[in-house]
N, C-alpha and C positions, 0 to 999 in steps of 0.2 A: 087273687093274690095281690098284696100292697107290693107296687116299687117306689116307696117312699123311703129317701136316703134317712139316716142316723147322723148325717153331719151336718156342719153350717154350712150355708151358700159360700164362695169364696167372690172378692170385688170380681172377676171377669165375667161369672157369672149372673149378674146385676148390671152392670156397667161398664163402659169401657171410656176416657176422650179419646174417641179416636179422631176424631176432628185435630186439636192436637199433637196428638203424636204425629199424624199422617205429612205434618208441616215438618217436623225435627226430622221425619224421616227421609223427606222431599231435600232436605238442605243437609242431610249426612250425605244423600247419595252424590249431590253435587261436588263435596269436599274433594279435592284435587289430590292437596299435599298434608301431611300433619295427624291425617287419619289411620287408626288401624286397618281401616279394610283398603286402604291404598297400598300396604303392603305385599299384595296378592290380587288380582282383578280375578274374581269368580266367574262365570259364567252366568250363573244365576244367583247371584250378590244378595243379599236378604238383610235388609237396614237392621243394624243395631238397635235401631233408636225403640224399633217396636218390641226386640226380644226384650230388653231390661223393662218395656211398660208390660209386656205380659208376661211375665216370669211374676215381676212383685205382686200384678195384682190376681195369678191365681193361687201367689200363697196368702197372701191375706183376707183375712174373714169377714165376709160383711157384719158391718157392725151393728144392722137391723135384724139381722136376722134373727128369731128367736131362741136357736141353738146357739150362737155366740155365747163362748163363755165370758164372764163379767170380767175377769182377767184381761182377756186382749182388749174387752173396752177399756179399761181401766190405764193400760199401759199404754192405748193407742194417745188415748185424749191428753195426756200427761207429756208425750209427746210431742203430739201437732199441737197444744195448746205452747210449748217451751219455742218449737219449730218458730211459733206466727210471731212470740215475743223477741224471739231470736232476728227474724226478719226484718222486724219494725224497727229495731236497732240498728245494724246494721246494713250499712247501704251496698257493702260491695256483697253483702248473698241477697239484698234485695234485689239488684244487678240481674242475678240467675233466675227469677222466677218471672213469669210473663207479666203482663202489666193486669192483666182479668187477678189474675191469681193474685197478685204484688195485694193488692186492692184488699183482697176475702184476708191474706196473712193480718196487713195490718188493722182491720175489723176486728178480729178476733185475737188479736194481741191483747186488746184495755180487758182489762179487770172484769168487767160488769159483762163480757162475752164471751169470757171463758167455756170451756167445753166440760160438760158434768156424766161421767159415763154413766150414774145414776137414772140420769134423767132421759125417759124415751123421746122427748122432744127434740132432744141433742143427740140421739145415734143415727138420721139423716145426715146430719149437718157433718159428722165425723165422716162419714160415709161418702160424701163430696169433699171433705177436704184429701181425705187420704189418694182421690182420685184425681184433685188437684195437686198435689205431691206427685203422683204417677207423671202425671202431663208435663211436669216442669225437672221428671228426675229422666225423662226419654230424651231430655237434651244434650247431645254429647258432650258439648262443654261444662253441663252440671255431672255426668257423671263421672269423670274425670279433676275435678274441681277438688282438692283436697279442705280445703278453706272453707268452700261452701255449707261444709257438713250436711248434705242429702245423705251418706251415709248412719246418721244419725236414726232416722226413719228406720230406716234398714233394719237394725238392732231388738226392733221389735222381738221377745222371747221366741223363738222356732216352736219350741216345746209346744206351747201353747195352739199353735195352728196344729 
């Protein structure tokens, strides 16, 4: 008997930075004053910074996968492609994003590197940037950043997943 799922893979399932995250989540747990979880000292304290990177990325669908509907590529790329033009623009949400990441946003900002959900060559590349978004949205100060718009990403249809 086949145990082969009918769904798409989802990003955690693929990939994780947790290199990354594991940094945001070393320097949540340092935060003193100013932080939610200083509100309450847990016993066993469990960093934010990781639930919001694994919360997004086991709703999101890997975008190689070959069960991914054309939709979420469609709406992902449109997206992280507005995301990277958004960043290369501005300096204070270029501010929020790491300097590896700063780098890829403003690459794929210009015109000629845009993200094509058609194209199989470019559902990789979506595929690390949405995990690049993950990386730089485990930052407490981006998620809390009303200005930054990481919630933008977010937005992504639910339906669709």
């Amino acid at each position: 008997m086949s145990n082969k799922t009918n769904y798409p893979k989802r990003l955690i399932e693929v990939d994780l930075p947790i290199k990354q995250i594991s940094a945001h989540a070393r320097r949540e747990k340092s935060i003193r004053h100013g932080h939610i979880s200083t509100l309450h000292i847990w016993w066993a304290r469990r960093p934010l910074a990781a639930c919001r990177a694994v919360i997004c990325a086991s709703l999101w669908i890997d975008p190689v996968d070959e069960l991914c509907p054309q939709d979420f590529r469609e709406k992902a790329a449109s997206i992280i492609n507005n995301f990277a033009k958004k960043v290369a623009a501005d300096k204070d949400l270029a501010n929020h994003c790491s300097g590896d990441n700063w780098n890829k946003w403003k690459v794929l900002a210009k015109t000629e590197n845009q993200l094509d959900p058609n194209n199989p060559q470019h559902f990789n590349i979506l595929r690390y940037r949405l995990l690049d978004f993950i990386a730089d949205f485990a930052n407490w100060d981006n998620s809390r950043s009303v200005e930054c718009l990481f919630d933008r990403i977010l937005k992504i249809d639910i339906r669709i997943l």
